[in-house]
N, C-alpha and C positions, 0 to 999 in steps of 0.2 A: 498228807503232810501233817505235823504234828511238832510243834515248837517245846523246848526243853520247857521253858514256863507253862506251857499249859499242863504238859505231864505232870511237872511238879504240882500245880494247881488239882491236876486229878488224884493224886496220889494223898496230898492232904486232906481233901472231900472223902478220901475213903480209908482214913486211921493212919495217917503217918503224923505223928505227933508233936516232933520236933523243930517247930519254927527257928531253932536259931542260926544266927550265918554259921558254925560248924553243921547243922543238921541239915542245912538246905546244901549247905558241899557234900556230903553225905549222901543225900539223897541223887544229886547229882549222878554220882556215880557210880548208884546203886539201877539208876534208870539204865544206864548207860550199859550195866551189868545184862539186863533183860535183853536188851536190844543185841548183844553182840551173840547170847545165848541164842536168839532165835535167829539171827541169819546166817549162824551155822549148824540148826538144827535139817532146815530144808536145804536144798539149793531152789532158793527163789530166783524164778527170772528176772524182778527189778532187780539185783544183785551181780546178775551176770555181766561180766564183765571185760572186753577184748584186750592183750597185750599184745607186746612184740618185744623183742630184744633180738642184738646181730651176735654171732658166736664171733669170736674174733681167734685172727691167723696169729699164730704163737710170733713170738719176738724175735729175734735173732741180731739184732742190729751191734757190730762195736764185736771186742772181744770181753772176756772176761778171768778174774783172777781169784784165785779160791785158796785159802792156807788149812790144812790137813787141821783136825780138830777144835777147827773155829768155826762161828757162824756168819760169818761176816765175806758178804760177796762186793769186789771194787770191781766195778766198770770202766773202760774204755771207749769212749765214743759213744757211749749209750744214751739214751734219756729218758731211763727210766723213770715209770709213774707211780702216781699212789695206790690206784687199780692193779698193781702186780703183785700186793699184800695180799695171801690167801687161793695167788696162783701156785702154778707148780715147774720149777727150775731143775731141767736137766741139760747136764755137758758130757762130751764128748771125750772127756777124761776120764771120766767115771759112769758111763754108760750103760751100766745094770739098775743104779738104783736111781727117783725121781725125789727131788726134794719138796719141802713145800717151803714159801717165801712167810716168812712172820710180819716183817715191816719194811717200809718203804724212808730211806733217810731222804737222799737227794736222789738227781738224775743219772749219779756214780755208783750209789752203794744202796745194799737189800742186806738185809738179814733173812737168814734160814733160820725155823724154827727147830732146829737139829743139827748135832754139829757133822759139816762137812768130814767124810771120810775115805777119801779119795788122798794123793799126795797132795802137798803144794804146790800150784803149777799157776803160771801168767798166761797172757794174751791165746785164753782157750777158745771156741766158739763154744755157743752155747742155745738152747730155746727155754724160754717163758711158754709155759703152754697156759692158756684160759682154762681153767673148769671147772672156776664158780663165778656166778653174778647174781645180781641182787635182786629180789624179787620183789613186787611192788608191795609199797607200805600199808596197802590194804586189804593184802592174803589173806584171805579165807580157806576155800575148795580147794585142790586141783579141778583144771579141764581137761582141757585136750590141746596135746600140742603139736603143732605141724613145720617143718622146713619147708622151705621156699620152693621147692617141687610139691611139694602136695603128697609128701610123705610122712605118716603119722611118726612120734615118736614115742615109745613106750613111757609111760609115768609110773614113779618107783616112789611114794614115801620111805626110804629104808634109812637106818641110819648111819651116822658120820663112819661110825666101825664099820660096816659094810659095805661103805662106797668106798673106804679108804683098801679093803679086799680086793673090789676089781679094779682096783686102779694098779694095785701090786702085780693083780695076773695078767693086765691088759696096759704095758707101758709105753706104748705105741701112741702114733697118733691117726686118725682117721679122715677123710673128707665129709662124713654122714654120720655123727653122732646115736647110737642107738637107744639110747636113754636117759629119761633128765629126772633128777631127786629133787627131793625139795626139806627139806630141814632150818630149825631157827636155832641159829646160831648168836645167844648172847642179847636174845630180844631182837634179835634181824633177820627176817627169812630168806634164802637162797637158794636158787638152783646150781644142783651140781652135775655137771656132764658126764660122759662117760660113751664112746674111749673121747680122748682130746680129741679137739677138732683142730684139724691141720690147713684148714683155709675158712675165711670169713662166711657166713652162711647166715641167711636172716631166719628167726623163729617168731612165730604167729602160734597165739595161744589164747585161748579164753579160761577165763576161775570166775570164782564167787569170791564175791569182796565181801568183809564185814566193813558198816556202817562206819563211818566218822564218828568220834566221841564228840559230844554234847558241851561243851563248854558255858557258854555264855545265853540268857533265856532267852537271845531269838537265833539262837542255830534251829535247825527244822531238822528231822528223823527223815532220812531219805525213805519215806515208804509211801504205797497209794493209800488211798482214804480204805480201801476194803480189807486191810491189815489192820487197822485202826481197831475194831475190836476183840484180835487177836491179843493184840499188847496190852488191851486193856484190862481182858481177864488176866492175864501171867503180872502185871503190878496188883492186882487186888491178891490174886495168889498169894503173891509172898508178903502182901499184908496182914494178909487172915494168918498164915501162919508164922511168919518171922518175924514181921516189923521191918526196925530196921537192920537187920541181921544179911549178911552178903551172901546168904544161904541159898543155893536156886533149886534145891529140891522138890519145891511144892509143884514145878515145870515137869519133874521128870516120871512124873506118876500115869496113869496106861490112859485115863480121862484126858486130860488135857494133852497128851499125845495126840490121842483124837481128836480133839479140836487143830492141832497143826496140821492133822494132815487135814482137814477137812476145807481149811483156807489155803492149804498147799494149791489142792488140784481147783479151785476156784480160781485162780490164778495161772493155772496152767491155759496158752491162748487157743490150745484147741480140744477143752474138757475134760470131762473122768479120761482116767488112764487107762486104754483097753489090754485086757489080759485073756491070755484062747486058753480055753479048758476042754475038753472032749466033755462034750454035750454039755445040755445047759441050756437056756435060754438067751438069745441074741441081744444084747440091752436092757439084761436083768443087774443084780447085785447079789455079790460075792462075798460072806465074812472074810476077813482076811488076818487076824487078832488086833494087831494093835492100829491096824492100817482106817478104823473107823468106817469099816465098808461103803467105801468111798470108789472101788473101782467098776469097771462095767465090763461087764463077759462079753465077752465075741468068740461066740463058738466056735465059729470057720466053718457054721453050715447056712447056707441060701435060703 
């Protein structure tokens, strides 16, 4: 562990020059810069981190009323929420195409971000499908995600255009979701499903979180003591060469790679990371370029 004040105190011991309250805000979150660099340079195990989220059963509750080239949708009997902004709204009038929901007024009325183009028609049935929610506010990695039977689900970084693709060739809904996106959207990160899920299902998932920003000088760097002089060469780094400059180039050079990976697998709880090569030496070492030949051969011979 590693309190924002002390950094800051290291950071001054080794050329950061500007004492004053702009330059110590400054430095702040210039620290703060390093810190979010390295916990998603690796996926470090103190970082790893378990979720869950439930897929929910699309809506259907009440009728609904929809007027030909407007975006504007009025409910009957509904109670509509603020979570059905950025779902996806199809009826039974208009049954080829899937709208998306822009905002949420009351428990009565939604806007479509597009205007309805279907005719005008009243008391229609309708579904709300889910196929975004929100991901936690300390995304880093993907992991791995699994449904509630012990079925993996494929993970897609791809973007908004291309999940908005299968959603056009796949407007269905499913009980077994086959794949979850992940995309940030406006400074918010979400998963996006795909096909809809047409009944509630819990998902269990692990990622890598980046750290908490540093605010105040006795927040602590969630990290153990043997990371401690990892961070500490990468602040002198970008002392020697930037100052106070929000540059993080002096990290990305082939040297100090090797030093991450060399407290990577230090860190790893059960040692160097074994890799089989045909022949070789059983518990030797392997260059590997940037990897700082840090792994161990295992030949696969007795």
């Amino acid at each position: 562990m590693a309190t924002l004040a002390e950094l800051q105190t290291y950071c001054q011991r080794h050329g950061w020059r500007d004492s004053t309250t702009a330059g110590t805000t400054q430095l702040a979150a210039w620290i703060n810069d390093v810190l979010k660099f390295l916990a998603i340079e690796r996926r470090w195990p103190f970082y790893e981190t378990p979720g869950y989220f439930n897929l929910t059963a699309p809506y259907t509750t009440g009728t609904v009323a929809m007027t030909a080239a407007s975006t504007a949708l009025v409910g009957t009997t509904t109670t509509w929420a603020a979570g059905m902004a950025g779902q996806e709204f199809w009826t039974t009038e208009d049954g080829n195409r899937v709208y998306m929901i822009a905002t949420f007024t009351d428990t009565t009325h939604l806007t479509l971000n597009s205007a309805y183009l279907g005719a005008t028609a009243s008391g229609k049935t309708y579904s709300i499908r889910y196929v975004r929610y929100a991901a936690p506010s300390d995304w880093g990695q993907e992991g791995v995600f699994y449904l509630e039977d012990g079925r993996e689900l494929s993970y897609e970084p791809l973007e908004l255009s291309e999940w908005h693709r299968l959603r056009l060739l796949d407007r269905g809904t499913t009980s077994y979701p086959e794949r979850i996106m992940h995309h940030n959207l406006a400074g918010t990160d979400y998963f996006y499903i795909d096909p809809a899920p047409s009944v509630a299902k819990a998902i269990r998932y692990t990622y890598w979180r980046v750290p908490a920003t540093l605010t105040s000088g006795s927040d602590a760097a969630d990290i153990p003591a043997s990371f401690r002089g990892l961070l500490h060469l990468a602040l002198r780094l970008r002392l020697s060469v930037d100052d106070n400059n929000a540059g993080l180039e002096a990290m990305q050079t082939r040297e100090y790679q090797r030093e991450i990976d060399k407290t990577f697998v230090s860190q790893q709880p059960h040692g160097p990371l074994p890799i089989r090569v045909g022949g070789g030496r059983a518990g030797g070492k392997v260059p590997l370029g940037g990897l700082g030949n840090i792994f161990r051969i295992d030949s696969g011979y007795d």
